[in-house]
C-alpha positions in Angstrom: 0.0 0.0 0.0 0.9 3.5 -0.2 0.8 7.0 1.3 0.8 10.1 -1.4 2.9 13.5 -0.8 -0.2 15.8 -0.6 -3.3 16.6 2.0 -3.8 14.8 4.9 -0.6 13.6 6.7 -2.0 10.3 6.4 -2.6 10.8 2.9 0.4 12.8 3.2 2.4 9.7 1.8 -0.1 8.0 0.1 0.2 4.3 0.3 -2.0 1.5 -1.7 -1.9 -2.3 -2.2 1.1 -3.5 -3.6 2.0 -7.5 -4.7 3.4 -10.8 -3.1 7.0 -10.3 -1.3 8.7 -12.3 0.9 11.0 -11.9 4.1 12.6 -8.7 4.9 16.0 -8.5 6.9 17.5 -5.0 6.2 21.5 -5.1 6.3 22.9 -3.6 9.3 23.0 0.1 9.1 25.3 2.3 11.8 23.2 4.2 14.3 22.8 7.5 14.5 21.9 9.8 17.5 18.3 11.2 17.6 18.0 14.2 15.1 17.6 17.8 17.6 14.9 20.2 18.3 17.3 22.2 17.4 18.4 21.1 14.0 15.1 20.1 12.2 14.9 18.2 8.8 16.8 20.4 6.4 18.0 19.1 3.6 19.6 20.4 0.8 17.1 19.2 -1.8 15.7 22.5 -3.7 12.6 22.2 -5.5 11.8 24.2 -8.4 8.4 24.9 -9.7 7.6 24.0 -13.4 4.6 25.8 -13.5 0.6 24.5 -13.6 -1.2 22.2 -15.2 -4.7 23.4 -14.3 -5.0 23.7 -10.9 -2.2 21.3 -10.0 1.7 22.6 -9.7 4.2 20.8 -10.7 7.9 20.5 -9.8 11.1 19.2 -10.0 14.0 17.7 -7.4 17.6 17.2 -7.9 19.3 13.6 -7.8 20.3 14.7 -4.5 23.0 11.8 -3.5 23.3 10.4 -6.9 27.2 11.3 -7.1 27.9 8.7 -4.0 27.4 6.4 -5.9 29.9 4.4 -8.4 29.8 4.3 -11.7 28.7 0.9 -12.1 26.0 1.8 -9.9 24.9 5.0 -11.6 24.9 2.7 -14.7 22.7 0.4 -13.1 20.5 3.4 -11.8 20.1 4.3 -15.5 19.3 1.0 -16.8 16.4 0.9 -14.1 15.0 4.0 -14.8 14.9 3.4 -18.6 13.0 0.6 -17.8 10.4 2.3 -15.9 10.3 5.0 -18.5 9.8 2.4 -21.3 6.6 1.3 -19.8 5.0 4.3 -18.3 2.7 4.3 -21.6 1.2 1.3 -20.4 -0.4 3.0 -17.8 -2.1 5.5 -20.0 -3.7 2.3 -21.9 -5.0 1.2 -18.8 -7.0 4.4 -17.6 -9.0 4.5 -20.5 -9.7 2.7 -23.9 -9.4 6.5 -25.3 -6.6 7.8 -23.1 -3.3 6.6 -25.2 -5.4 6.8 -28.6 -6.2 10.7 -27.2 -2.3 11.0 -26.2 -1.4 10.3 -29.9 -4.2 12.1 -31.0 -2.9 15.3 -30.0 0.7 14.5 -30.0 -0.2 13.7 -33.8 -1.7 17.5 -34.3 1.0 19.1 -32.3 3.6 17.7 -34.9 2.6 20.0 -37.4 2.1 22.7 -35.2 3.4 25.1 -37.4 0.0 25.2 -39.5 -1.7 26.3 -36.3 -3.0 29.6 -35.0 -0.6 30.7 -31.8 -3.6 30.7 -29.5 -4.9 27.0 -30.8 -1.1 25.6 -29.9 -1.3 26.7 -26.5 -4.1 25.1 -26.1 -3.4 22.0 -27.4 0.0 22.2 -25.8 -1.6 22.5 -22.3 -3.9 19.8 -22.9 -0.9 17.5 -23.9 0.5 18.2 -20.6 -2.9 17.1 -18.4 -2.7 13.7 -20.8 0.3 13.3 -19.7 0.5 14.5 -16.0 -2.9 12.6 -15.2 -1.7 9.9 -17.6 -5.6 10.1 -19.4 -8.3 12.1 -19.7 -9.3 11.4 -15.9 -8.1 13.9 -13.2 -5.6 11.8 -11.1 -6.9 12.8 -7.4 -10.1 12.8 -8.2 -11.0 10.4 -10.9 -13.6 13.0 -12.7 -13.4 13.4 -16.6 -11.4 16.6 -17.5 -12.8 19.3 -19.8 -10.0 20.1 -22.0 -8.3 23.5 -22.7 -9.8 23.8 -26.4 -13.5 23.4 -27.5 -14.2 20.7 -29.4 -14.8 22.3 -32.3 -11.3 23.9 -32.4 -10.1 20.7 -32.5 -11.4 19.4 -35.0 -9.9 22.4 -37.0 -6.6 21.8 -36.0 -6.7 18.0 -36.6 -8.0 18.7 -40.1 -6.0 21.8 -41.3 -2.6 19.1 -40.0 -4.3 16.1 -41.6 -5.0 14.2 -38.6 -7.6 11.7 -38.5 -9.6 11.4 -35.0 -12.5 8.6 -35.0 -15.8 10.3 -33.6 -15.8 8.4 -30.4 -12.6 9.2 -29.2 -13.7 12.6 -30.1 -16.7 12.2 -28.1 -14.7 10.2 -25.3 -12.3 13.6 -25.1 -14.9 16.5 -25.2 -18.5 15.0 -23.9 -18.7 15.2 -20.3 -21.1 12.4 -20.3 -19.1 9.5 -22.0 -16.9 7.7 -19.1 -17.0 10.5 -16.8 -15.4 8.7 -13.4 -12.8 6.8 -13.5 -14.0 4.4 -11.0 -17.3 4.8 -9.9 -17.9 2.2 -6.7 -21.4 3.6 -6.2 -23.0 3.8 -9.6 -26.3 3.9 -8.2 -29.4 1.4 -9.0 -29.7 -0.7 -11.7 -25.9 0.7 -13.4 -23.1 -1.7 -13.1 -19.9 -0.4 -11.4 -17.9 -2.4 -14.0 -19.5 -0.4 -16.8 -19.7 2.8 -15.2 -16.0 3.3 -14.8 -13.4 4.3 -17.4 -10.3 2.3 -16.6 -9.6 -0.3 -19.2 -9.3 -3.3 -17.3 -12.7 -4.2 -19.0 -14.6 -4.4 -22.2 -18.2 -5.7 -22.8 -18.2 -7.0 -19.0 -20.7 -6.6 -16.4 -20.1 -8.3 -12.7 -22.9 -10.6 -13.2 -20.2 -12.1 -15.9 -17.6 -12.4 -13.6 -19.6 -14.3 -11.2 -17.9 -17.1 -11.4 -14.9 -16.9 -13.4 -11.5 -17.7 -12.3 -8.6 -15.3 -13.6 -5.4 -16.9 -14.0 -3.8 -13.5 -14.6 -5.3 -11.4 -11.7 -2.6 -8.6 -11.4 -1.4 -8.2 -15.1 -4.6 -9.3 -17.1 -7.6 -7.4 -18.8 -11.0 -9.2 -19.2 -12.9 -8.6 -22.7 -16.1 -10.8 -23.8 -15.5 -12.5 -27.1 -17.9 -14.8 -28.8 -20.2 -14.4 -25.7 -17.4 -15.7 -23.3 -15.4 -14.0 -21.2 -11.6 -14.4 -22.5 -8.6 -13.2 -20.5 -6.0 -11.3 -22.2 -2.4 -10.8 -20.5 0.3 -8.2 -20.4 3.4 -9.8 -21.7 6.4 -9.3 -24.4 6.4 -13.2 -25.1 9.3 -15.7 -26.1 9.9 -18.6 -28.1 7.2 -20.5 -26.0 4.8 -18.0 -25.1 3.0 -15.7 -27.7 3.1 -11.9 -27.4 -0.1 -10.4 -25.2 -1.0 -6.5 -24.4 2.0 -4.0 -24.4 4.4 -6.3 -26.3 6.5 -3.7 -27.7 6.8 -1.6 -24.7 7.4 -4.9 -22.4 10.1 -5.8 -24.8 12.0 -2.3 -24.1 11.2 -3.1 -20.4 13.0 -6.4 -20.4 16.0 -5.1 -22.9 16.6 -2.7 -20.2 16.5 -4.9 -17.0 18.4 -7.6 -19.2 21.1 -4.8 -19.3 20.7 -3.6 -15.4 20.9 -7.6 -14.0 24.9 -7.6 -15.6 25.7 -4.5 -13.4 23.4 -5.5 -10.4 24.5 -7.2 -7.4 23.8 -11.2 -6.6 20.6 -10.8 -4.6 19.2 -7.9 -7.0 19.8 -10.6 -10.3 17.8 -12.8 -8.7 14.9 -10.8 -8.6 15.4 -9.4 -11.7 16.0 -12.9 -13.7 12.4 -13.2 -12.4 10.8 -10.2 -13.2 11.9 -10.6 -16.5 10.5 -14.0 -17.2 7.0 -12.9 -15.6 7.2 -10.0 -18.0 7.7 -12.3 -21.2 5.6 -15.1 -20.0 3.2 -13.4 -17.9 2.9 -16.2 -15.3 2.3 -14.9 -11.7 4.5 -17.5 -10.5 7.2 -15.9 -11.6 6.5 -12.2 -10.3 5.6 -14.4 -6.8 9.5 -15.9 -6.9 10.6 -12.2 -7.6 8.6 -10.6 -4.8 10.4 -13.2 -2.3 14.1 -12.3 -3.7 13.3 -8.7 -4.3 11.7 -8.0 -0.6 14.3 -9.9 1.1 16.5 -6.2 1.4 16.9 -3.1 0.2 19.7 -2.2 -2.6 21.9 0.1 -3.4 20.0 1.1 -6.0 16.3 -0.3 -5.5 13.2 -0.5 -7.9 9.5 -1.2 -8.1 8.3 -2.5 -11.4 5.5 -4.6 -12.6 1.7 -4.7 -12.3 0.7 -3.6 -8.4 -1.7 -1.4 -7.3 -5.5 -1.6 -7.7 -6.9 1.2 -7.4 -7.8 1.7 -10.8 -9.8 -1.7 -10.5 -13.1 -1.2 -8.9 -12.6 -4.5 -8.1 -9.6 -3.8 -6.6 -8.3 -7.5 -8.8 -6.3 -5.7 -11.6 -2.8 -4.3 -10.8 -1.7 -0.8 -12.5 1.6 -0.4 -14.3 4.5 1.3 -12.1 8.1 1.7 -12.2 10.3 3.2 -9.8 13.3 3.7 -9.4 15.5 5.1 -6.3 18.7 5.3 -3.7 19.1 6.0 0.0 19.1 9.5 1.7 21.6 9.1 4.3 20.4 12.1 6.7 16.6 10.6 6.9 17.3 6.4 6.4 19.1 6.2 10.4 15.7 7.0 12.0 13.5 4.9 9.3 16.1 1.6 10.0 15.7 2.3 14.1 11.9 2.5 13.7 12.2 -0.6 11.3 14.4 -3.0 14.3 12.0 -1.9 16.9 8.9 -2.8 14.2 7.7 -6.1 16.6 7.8 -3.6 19.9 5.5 -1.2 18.2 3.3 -4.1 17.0 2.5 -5.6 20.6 1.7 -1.8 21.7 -1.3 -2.0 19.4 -4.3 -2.0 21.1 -6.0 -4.5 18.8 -6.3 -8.1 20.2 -3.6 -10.5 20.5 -5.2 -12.7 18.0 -4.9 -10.5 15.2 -1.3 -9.5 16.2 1.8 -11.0 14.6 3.2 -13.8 16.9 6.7 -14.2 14.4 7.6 -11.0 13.6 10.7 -10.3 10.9 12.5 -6.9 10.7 11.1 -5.2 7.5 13.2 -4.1 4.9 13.2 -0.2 4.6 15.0 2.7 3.1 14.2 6.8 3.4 15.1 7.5 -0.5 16.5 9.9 -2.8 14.2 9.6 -6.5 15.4 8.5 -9.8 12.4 7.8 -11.9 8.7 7.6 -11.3 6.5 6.6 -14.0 2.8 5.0 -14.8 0.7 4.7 -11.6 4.0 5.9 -9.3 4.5 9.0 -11.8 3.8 13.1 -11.1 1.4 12.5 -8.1 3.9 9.8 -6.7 3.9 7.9 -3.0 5.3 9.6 -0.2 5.4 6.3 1.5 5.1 2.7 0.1 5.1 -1.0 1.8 4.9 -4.0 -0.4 3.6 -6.8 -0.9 -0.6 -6.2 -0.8 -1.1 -10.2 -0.5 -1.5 -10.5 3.2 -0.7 -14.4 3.1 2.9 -12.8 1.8 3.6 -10.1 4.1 2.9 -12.8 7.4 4.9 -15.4 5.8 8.1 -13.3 4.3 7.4 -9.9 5.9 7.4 -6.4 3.8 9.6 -3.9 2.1 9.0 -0.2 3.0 10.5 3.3 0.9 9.6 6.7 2.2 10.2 9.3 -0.4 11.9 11.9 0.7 12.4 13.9 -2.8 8.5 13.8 -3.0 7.9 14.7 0.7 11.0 17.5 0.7 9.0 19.0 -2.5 5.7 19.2 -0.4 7.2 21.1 2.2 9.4 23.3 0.2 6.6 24.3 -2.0 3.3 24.4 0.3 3.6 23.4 3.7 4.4 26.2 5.7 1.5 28.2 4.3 -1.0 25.5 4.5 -0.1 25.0 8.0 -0.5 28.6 8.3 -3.9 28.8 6.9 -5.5 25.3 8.8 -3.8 25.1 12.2 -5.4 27.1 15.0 -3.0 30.5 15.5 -2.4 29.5 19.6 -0.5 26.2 18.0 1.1 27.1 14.6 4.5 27.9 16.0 5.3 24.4 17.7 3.1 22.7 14.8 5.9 24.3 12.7 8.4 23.2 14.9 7.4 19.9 14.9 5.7 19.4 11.1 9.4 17.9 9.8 9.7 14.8 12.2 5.9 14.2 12.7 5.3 14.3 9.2 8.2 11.4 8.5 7.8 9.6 11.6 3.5 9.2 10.2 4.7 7.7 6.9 6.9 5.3 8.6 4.4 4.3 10.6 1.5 4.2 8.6 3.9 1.7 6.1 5.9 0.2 8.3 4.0 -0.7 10.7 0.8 0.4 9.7 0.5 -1.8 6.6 3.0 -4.0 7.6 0.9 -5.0 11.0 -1.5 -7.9 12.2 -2.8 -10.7 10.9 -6.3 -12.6 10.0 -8.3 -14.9 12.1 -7.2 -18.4 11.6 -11.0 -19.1 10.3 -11.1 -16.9 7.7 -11.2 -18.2 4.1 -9.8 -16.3 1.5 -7.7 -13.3 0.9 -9.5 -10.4 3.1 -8.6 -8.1 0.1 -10.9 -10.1 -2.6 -13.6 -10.4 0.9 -14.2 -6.9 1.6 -13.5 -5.5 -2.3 -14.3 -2.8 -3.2 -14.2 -1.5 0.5 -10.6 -3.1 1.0 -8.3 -0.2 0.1 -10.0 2.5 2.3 -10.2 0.1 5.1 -6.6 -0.9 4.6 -5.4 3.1 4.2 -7.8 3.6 7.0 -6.1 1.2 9.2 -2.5 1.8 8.4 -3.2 5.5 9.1 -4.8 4.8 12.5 -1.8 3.0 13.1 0.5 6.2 12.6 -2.4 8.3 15.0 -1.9 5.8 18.0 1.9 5.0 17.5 3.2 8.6 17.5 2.0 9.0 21.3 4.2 6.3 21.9 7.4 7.4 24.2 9.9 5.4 22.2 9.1 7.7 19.3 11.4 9.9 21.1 14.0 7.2 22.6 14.6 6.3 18.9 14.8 9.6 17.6 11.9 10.0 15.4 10.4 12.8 17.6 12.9 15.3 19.1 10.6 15.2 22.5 7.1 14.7 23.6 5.4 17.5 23.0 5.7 17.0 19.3 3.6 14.3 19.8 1.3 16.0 21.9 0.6 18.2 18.8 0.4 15.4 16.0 -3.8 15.5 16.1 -3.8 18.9 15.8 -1.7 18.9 12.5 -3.6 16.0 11.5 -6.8 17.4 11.4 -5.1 20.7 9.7 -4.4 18.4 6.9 -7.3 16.6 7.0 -9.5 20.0 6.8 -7.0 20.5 3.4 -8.1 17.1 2.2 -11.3 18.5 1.7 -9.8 20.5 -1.4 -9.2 17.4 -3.3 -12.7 16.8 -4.8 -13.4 20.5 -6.2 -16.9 19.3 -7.4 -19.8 17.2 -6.4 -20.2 15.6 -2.9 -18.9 12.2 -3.8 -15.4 10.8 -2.4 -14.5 8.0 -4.5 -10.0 8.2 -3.5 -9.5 5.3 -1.0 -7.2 7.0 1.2 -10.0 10.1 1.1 -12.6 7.5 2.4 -10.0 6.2 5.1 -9.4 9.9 6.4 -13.1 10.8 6.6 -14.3 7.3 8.2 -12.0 8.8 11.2 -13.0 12.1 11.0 -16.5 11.7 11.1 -16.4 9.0 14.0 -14.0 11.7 15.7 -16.4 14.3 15.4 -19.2 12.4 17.1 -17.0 11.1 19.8 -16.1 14.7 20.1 -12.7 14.3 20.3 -12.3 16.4 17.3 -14.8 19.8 17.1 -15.2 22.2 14.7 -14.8 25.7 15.4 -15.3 29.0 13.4 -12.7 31.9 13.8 -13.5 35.2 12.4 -15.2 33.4 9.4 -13.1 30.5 8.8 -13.1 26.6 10.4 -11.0 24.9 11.9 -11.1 21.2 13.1 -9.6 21.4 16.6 -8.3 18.9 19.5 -8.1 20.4 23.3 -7.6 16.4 24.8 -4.9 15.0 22.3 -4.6 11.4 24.6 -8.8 11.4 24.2 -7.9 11.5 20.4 -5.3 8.7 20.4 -7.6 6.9 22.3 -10.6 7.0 19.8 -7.7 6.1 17.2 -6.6 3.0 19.2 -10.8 2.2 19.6 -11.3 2.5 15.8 -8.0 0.8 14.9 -9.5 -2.1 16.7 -12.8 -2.6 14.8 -10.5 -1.6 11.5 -7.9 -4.5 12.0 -11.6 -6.6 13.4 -13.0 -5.9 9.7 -9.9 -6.9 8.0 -9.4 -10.1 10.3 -12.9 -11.4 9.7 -13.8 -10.4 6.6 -16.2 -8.4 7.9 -17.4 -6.4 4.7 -20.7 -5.6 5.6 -19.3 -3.8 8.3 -16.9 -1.6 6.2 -19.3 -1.2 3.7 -21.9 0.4 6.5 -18.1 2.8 7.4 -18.2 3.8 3.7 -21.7 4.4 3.6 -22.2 6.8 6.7 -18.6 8.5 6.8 -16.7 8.0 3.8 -18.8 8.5 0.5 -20.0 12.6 0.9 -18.4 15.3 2.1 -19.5 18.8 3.3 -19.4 21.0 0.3 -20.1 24.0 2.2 -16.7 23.2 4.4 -14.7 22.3 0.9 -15.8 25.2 -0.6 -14.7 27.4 2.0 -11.5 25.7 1.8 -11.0 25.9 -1.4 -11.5 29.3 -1.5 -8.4 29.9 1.3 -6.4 27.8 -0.5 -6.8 29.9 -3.9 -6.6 33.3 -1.3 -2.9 31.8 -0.7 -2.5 31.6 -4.5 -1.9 27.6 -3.7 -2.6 25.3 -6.5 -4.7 22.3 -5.4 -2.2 19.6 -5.5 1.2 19.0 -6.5 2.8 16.9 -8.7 6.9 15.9 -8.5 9.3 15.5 -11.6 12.4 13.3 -10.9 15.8 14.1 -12.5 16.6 13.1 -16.6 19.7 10.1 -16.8 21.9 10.1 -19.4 23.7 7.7 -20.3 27.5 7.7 -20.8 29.0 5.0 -23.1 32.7 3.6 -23.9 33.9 3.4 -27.4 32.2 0.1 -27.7 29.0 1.8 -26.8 28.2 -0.2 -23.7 27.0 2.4 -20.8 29.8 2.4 -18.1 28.3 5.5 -16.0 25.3 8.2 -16.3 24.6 11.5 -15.2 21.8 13.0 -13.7 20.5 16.4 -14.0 17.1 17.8 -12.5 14.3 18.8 -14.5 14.4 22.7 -15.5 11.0 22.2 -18.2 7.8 20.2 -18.4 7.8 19.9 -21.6 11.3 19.1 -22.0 10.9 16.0 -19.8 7.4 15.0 -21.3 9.6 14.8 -24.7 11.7 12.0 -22.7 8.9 10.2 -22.2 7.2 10.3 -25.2 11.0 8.9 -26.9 11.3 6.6 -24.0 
């Protein structure tokens, strides 16, 4: 699962179901004493904004750390990210049927852009930028249908005058508002299917009544299409001399030419997993990702990766895995306190309040790493995690553990570009100077517990049959976000926070709930129209908030026109955390979907549009964009005489366009 770098500091790091792993044993790392009040997380990472794309900002981070390493290792650091870059189109196919033909579409017009009017290329030159950013025509936060920069019927003229031929429903897929307008739609209302009400193209000609009883042998990396009146599964896979070529082929086979080329520069462990992941991208064969997760999650590299088929989200089934690739390397001044939360992982478990029987009885140390960014692409790209554990398949993390990064570059950007403001305009005046004291370690101490031992945590009843994620879909994400954020609430009051250096002292803890429910008010930015809160780890954070505002623990009060969600009792408020932690982990143990789905219902599906409106309007008074997006460095390759690539470069990202040009080539 992961956290994302944006509103609430749950959601802060985003986090969201990931695949099968195995056992994680970090290397030693030397210890380092507790970080100061006195010297708070600076870094030297500078941001730099590369303007909007709407109402979202996007900007760029250096490699910071990327000259540490060797020259075989930047190498392999290049080969990585290549990969990831090769396949971040994939993603685009799976958002929408129309979303990569829309993508070509206009990158076909803006080709001959020297036959269009000034004002028409600007257009079409911003909407290229959302189709990439959002990778569709779906906003990324929100999952609603975009209306594009130009009218319709300006396109049309452009595509004609530069000879480009558009089909009239992809036109109709771009410019009507009614054709696919969410991208997942989990409530579709009475008598509409939620299969055929949402856009992402996991699907075609299916309704759930067809999946009744069908068994997928590709869950993760396969689509479902009806053919001949039966449902037929089609896979994602290059293909080799025994297997035929399935969806993607082209861009899997630049995938695998580039991990080919990383697992000669890789170390022992690290060619394991990638021998592996190659197969299961030729052959498709889950089996194969499975041996990789085991190898792969075992510790963290030099220079680590996520790549394949992972996160659900995009399913409203929650079955389907999204395209990712990721590529990154350790930040020495945050990874000492990550590894000292990691070793004490089994201590913070038992101080749960949930019930013994759902807590771990064999505990291993996860594998984790605070990194430094090298590529993020498809589902990890522009919006990308602040905080990640792997695997999502329960049975994997009990039996081989979990693998955890926490994203500095992307966490660093928040705060460099938005966070002092926003804690400005949402914290209560009597406590913004010690939330600003404390915002840098409580923000990275939440990540690492909401994925290390948030997602990372517990275990299901012995009597439960089957996997709780398939039980309780399509509730299972925001219970799981849910859960692993509750986790973080209740863990942060802890004392050895402190000990191990996390928090500088106590009171920082003391005002965690009230920057919490700062960010959470923030949150409420997110869905700029309509009531409906579709994001799982939106659903999570107002499940709590609503149960905290009838427990009281949390109130609501108006100061010279503007709200604020408050806390006077902060141990009340970790209390009502560790109570609804309890009936979370109690949902996920059981199976319990009815419950969750009664959460969802009452909490978690509506908001208060006359509180997001208000907010919205403070954050436009602070001329904030709504959300931001990150841009990692560009690596170049440098080659002998033979041409082989002996080292790389890296250099941060100065234009938007520049670096959608590198992926569009990749």
């Amino acid at each position: 699962m992961r956290l994302f770098a944006a509103a609430s500091l749950v959601a802060l790091v985003a986090c969201s179901p990931s695949t099968p792993s195995s056992s994680a044993t970090p290397a030693p790392r030397a210890a380092e004493p507790p970080r100061s009040a006195a010297s708070p997380v600076a870094t030297p990472q500078v941001s730099k904004s590369l303007g909007l794309v709407g109402d979202i900002a996007v900007a760029s981070y250096p490699p910071s750390g990327f000259e540490r390493l060797t020259a075989e290792q930047r190498a392999l650091a290049y080969h990585l990210a290549s990969a990831a870059l090769a396949g971040d189109v994939i993603f685009t196919m799976q958002t929408s049927r129309f979303a990569w033909p829309a993508r070509q579409a206009v990158q076909n017009v803006l080709a001959k852009r020297d036959k269009l009017e000034p004002s028409v290329r600007d257009k079409l030159l911003e909407y290229r930028r959302f189709l990439f950013v959002h990778h569709g025509l779906h906003d990324k936060s929100t999952g609603a249908k975009y209306t594009p920069p130009i009218a319709r019927a300006e396109f049309e003229k452009a595509a004609h005058a530069t000879g480009v031929s558009v089909p009239a429903d992809l036109l109709a897929a771009m410019f009507d508002p009614k054709v696919q307008p969410a991208q997942v739609n989990k409530s579709p209302g009475v008598g509409k299917d939620p299969i055929a009400e949402s856009a992402s193209n996991h699907y075609e000609g299916i309704t759930s009544k067809d999946l009744h009883l069908f068994q997928e042998q590709y869950e993760l990396n396969g689509r479902l299409v009806k053919q001949g009146g039966k449902v037929v599964e089609q896979v994602y896979r290059s293909g080799d001399a025994k297997t035929p070529a399935g969806l993607a082929a082209p861009e899997l086979k630049r995938v695998i030419e580039h991990l080919q080329a990383a697992s000669t520069l890789a170390p022992a462990a690290q060619k394991e997993a990638l021998r592996h992941l190659v197969n299961y991208l030729a052959t498709g064969e889950p089996e194969e990702f499975r041996k990789h997760d085991i190898a792969w999650v075992a510790q963290t590299f030099p220079v680590d990766y996520i790549l394949g088929f992972i996160e659900v989200a995009l399913d409203v089934r929650q079955r389907k895995g999204s395209f990712e690739g990721f590529v990154a390397i350790a930040d020495p001044q945050h990874d000492p306190q990550l590894q000292a939360l990691a070793r004490e992982a089994a201590y913070f478990e038992q101080k749960l309040p949930t019930p013994k029987e759902y807590k771990r009885d064999v505990f291993r140390v996860p594998a984790a790493a605070a990194v430094s960014v090298l590529a993020a692409t498809g589902e990890a790209g522009f919006f990308t995690f602040g905080g990640v554990n792997l695997p999502n398949s329960q049975e994997m993390r009990e039996t081989h553990g979990s693998k955890n990064f926490i994203n500095e570059s992307s966490v660093t950007a928040f705060r460099e570009m938005r966070e002092a403001k926003m804690l400005d305009e949402f914290v209560v005046p009597e406590a913004r100077a010690e939330v600003r004291r404390c915002s840098p370690y409580l923000i990275d101490a939440a990540i690492g517990f909401h994925e290390v031992t948030g997602h990372g945590s517990g275990k299901v009843s012995s009597t439960l049959q089957g996997d709780p994620a398939k039980l309780l879909a399509p509730y299972y994400s925001a219970m799981e976000e849910g859960r692993a954020n509750l986790v973080a609430n209740y863990l942060v009051g802890d004392p050895k926070t402190v000990q191990i250096g996390l928090l500088p002292d106590a009171r920082c803890a003391r005002v965690y709930p009230t920057l919490e429910e700062a960010m959470t008010l923030e949150f409420l930015s997110w869905v700029p129209e309509g009531d409906r809160i579709e994001e799982d780890h939106m659903q999570g954070a107002f499940i709590r908030l609503g149960i905290f505002l009838e427990k009281g623990v949390t109130k609501v009060e108006e100061r010279n026109g503007k709200i604020f969600f408050t806390v006077k009792d902060p141990e009340a408020w970790r209390r009502a955390a560790g109570e609804l932690l309890t009936e979370h982990q109690r949902i996920k143990a059981t199976g319990d979907k009815a419950a969750m789905a009664a959460l969802v219902e009452k909490y978690g599906s509506r908001l208060n549009t006359t509180w997001r409106d208000q907010v919205i309007a403070r954050v436009k008074s602070l001329n904030l964009p709504r959300a931001l997006a990150t841009v990692p460095p560009v690596l170049t390759p440098i080659r002998d005489t033979k041409g082989q690539v002996v080292d790389a470069k890296a250099e941060q990202v100065t234009s938007l366009d520049a670096y959608l040009d590198v992926l569009e080539g990749s």
